[in-house]
N, C-alpha and C positions, 0 to 999 in steps of 0.2 A: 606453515602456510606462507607462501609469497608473498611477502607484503605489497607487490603493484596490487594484488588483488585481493588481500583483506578485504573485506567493507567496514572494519572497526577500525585501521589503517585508514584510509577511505575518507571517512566520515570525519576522523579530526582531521587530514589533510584539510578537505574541503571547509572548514570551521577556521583552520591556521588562518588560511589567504583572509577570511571576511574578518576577524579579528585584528588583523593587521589593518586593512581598512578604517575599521570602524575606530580605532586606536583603542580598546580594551587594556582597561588594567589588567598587569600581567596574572596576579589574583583571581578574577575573575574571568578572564583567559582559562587559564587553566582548571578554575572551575568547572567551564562549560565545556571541558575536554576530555570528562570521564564520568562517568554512573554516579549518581549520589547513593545506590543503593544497591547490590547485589544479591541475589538469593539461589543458592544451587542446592538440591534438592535430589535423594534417592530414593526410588518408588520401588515396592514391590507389589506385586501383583499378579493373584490367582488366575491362570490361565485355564480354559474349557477343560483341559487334558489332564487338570489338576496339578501342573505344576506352579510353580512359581516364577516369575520372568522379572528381573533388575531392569529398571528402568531411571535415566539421569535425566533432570529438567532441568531448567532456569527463570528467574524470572528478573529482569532488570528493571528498574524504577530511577529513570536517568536523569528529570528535573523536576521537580514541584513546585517551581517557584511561581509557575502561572494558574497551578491546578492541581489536583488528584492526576495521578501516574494513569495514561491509558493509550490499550496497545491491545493488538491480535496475541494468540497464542499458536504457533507452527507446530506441526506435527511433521517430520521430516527427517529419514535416516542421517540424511550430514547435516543436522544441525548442530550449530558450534556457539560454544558462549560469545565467540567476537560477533557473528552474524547478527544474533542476537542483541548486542550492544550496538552494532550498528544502525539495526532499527530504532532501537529505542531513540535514538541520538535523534534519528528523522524524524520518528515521531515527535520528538521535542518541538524539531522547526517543524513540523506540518501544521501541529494543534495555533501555532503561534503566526502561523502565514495567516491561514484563515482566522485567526482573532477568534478563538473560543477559547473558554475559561480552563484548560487543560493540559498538563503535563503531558511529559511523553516516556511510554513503557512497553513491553515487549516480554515475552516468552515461549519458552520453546519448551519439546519434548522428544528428545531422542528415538525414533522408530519408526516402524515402518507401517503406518495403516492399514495398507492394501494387504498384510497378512493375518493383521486382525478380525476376529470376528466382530459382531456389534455387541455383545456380552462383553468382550477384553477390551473394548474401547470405553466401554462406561464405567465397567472398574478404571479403568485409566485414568478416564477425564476425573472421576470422583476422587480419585488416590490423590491427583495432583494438587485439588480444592483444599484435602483434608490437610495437604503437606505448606498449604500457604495462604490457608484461611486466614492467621492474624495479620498480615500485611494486604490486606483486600477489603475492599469495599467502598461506600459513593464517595466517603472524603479521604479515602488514600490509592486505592488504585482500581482499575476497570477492565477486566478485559474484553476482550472480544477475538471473534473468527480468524483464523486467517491463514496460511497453507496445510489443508488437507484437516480443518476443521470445521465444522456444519453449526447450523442453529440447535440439531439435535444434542450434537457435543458441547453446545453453550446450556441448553433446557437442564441434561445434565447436572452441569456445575454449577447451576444457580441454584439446582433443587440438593444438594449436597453442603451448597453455604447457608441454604437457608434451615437446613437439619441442624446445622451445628450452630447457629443464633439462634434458634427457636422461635423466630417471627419471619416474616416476609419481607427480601430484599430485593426486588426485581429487577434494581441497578445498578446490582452490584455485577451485571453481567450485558454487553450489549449483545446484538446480534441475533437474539433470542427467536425463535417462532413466534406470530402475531400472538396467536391463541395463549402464549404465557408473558406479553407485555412486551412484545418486538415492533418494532416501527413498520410501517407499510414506507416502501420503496427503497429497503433494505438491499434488496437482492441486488439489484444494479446502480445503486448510487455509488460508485467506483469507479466506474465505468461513467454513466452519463456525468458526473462530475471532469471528468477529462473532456468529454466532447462538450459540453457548457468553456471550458477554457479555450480548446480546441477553434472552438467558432469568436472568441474573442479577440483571442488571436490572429485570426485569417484578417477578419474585420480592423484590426489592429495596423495591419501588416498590406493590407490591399491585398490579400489573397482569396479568390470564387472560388467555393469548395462544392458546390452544387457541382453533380456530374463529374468531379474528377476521384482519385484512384485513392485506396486506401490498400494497407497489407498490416495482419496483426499478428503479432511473432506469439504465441503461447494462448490457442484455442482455449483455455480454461473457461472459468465462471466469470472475471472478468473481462478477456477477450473476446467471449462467445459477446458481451452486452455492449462491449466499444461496437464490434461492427453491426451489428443489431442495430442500437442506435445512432451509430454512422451514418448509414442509409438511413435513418426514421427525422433524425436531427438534422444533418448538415449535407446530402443528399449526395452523399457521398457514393461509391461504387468498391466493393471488396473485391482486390483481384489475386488478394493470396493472405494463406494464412495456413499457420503448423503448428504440431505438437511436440511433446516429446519423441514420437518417431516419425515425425516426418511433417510434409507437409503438401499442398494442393494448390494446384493456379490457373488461371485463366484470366486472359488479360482483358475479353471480353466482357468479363464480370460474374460473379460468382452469389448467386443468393444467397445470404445470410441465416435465415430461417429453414430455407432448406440444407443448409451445411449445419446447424447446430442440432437439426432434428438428427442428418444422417450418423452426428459424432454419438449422441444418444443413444441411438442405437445400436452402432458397430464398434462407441468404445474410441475409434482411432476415425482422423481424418482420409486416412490413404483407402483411395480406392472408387471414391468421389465423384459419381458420373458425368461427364463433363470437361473433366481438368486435368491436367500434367501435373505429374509428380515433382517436389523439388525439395532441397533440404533447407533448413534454418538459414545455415548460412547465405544460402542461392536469397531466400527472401528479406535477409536485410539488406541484399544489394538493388532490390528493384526498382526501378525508377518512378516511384510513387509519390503522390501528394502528401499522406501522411502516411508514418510509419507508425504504427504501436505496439513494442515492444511490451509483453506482459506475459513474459515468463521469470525467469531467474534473474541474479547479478550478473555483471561482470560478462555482457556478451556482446559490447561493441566495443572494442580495446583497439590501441592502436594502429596495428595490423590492419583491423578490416576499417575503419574510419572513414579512410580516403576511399573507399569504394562504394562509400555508401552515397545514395542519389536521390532520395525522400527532400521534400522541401520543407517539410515539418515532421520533428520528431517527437512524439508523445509520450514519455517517458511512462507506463502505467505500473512495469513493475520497479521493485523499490531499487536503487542500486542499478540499476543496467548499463550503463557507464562509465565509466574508469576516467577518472580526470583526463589521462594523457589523450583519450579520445576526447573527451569532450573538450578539447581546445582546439584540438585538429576539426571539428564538426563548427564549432564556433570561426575559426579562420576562415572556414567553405561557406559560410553563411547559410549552414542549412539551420535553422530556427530548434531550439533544442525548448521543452517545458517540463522542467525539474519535477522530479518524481513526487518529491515533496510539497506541489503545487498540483500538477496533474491529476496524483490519486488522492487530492484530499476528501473527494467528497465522500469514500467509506465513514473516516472519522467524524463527518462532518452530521451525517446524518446517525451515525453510532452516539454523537450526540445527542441532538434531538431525540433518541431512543430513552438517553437518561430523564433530560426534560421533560418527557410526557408521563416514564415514569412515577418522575418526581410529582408532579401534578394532577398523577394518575385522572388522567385527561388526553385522549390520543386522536391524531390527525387525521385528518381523510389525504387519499394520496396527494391531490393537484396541490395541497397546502405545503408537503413534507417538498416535493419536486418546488414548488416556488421557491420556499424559503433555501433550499439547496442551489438552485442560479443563481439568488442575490449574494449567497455567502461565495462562492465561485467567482461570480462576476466581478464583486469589490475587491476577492482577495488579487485576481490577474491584474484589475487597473492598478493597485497598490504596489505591484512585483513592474508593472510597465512604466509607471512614474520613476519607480527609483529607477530601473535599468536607461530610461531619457535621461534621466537629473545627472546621472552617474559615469553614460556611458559603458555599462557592465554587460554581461549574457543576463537573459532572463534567469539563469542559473545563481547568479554569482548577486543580481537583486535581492532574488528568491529571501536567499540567504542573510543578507543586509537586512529584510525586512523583518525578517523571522529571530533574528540573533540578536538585534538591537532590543526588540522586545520582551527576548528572556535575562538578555543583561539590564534592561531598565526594571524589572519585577525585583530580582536576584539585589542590586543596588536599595530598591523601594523597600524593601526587607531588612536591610542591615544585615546582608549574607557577605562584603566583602564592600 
């Protein structure tokens, strides 16, 4: 692999610079520059057809020093151990920006979903649980959701960990469906957690986002609920947005609900009554107010940078950025909000998921949606003091804020 484009390259790059900053003992430097805990794992698994089908996981457990390990699990043909590791890394600083009591972890499963049936997906999810049940649970690690996994894929593996304890652990898994102890405002707290920062920002920054343009790069589940609540929150206007094949525009503006219904139904954005055709690339050049990026890594790199003309860019998926852009993006002053700040509110409310378990005592929505702005809110003034005090990107705050606090835990412990 390239290393400009690792994201496990990547993710210590972006760690060196704030380290240096922050003067870090080399020790503890170095610490914070690699997994405390790795687990690779071979599945096998009875397919419909009655054969048997190899399948390779991972699961990284990268700091504890703030918390039990917690992270999505990816389902994904190119998923690779460094991706992996590089999430988990994020996940370290996400749990730590926002200030909850938690580690950051990651895992993944090599394959292809869209060729499974729902039978060889639950042996799946199950095989996985049985292969990493002893390193799992509320005071070592957590998972939850996250590419091309469902709440039904969590229901699963909760009900597989909790065969093999022989009691009831409901949190040892977030993300769950209500009906087995999932939180209410699950679905889109991802998403409205960006646009809660989103509007902070503007406000921050003297920018009217009432009426002006938005484009979201990766229609998924949570692009389909940025621009959803785009328009519903910051009264914003969608005037493009794509998938993996393609994509749809109109600079008039584009209903949001009726574009996530038509994805619903046909599958793909193209064809979209209304709109011009365009590709990925064509929409992160558009001249938008905000940009949301919320597909894959690694898709505004140097190259396209300087052509990009968004006033704010909303980082939703994890990694979308390659240092070398994001300096050139930072030079142009177009306003960047690290992924790591932007999508915290999944984990944020994957939390609260634990909490209510734990207290088995659960929220009505307007409660889970409040305390989800206030943790939002504090975490962007915290990320915009340091970037004043500092002089820094909100990126490069981000980081200060988040690294200092796992190096002050990591120290509070007598780890170094």
């Amino acid at each position: 692999m390239d290393e400009r484009f690792n994201p496990f390259a990547i993710a210590q790059q972006q760690l060196d610079r704030v380290a240096e900053k922050l003067g870090l003992d080399p020790a503890l430097h170095e610490l914070l520059r690699w997994p405390m805990q790795e687990i690779q794992v071979t599945l096998p698994v009875r397919m419909d057809n009655g054969s048997t089908q190899i399948f390779h996981a991972f699961r990284v457990q990268y700091n504890t020093a703030r918390g039990p390990a917690k992270g999505g699990i990816r389902w994904h043909p190119q998923e690779t151990i460094d991706t992996v590791r590089a999430l988990a890394a994020w996940m370290t600083w996400k749990t730590a920006v926002v200030d909850i009591p938690l580690g950051g972890g990651k895992g993944g499963i090599v394959c292809n979903p869209k060729e499974l049936s729902e039978s060889e997906k639950e042996r799946l999810a199950r095989a996985y649980i049985r292969a990493l049940a002893r390193s799992l649970g509320v005071t070592k690690d957590i998972p939850a959701p996250d590419v091309y996994t469902t709440p039904q894929i969590m229901a699963w593996m909760m009900d597989e960990y909790e065969k093999i304890m022989g009691e009831s652990h409901p949190g040892v898994i977030t993300g769950k469906p209500i009906a087995l102890g999932g939180s209410q405002g699950r679905g889109d707290a991802t998403a409205r957690g960006a646009v809660y920062v989103a509007r902070e920002a503007a406000a921050a920054y003297g920018m009217e986002l009432k009426g002006q343009s938005m484009a979201v790069m990766g229609f998924g589940n949570v692009g389909k609920f940025a621009a959803l609540l785009g328009e519903e929150i910051l009264g914003l206007k969608l005037v493009a947005a794509s998938d993996s094949r393609g994509g749809v525009y109109n600079p008039g503006g584009i209903d949001a609900r009726a574009l996530a219904d038509y994805k619903l139904r046909n599958g793909v954005l193209k064809g979209f009554p209304g709109a011009e055709t365009l590709t990925n690339q064509e929409l992160l050049e558009l001249e938008v107010t905000i940009l949301f990026p919320a597909a894959l890594e690694n898709v505004i790199v140097k190259e396209n940078a300087p052509r990009l003309r968004c006033k704010i860019c909303c980082e939703l998926a994890n990694g979308p950025t390659t240092p070398e852009a994001d300096a050139i993006l930072n030079d142009r002053g177009i306003l960047v909000i690290p992924d790591f700040l932007a999508n915290a509110g999944g984990v944020t409310v994957s939390y609260f998921e634990q909490v209510q378990n734990a207290c088995n005592l659960y929220w009505e929505l307007q409660e889970v949606q409040w305390r989800l702005d206030k943790k939002m809110t504090s975490a962007f003034q915290s990320v915009l003091t340091m970037s004043r005090d500092h002089k820094v990107s909100l990126r490069e705050a981000a980081y200060l804020v988040a690294v200092a606090r796992v190096a002050e835990a990591c120290r509070l412990r007598g780890w170094v």
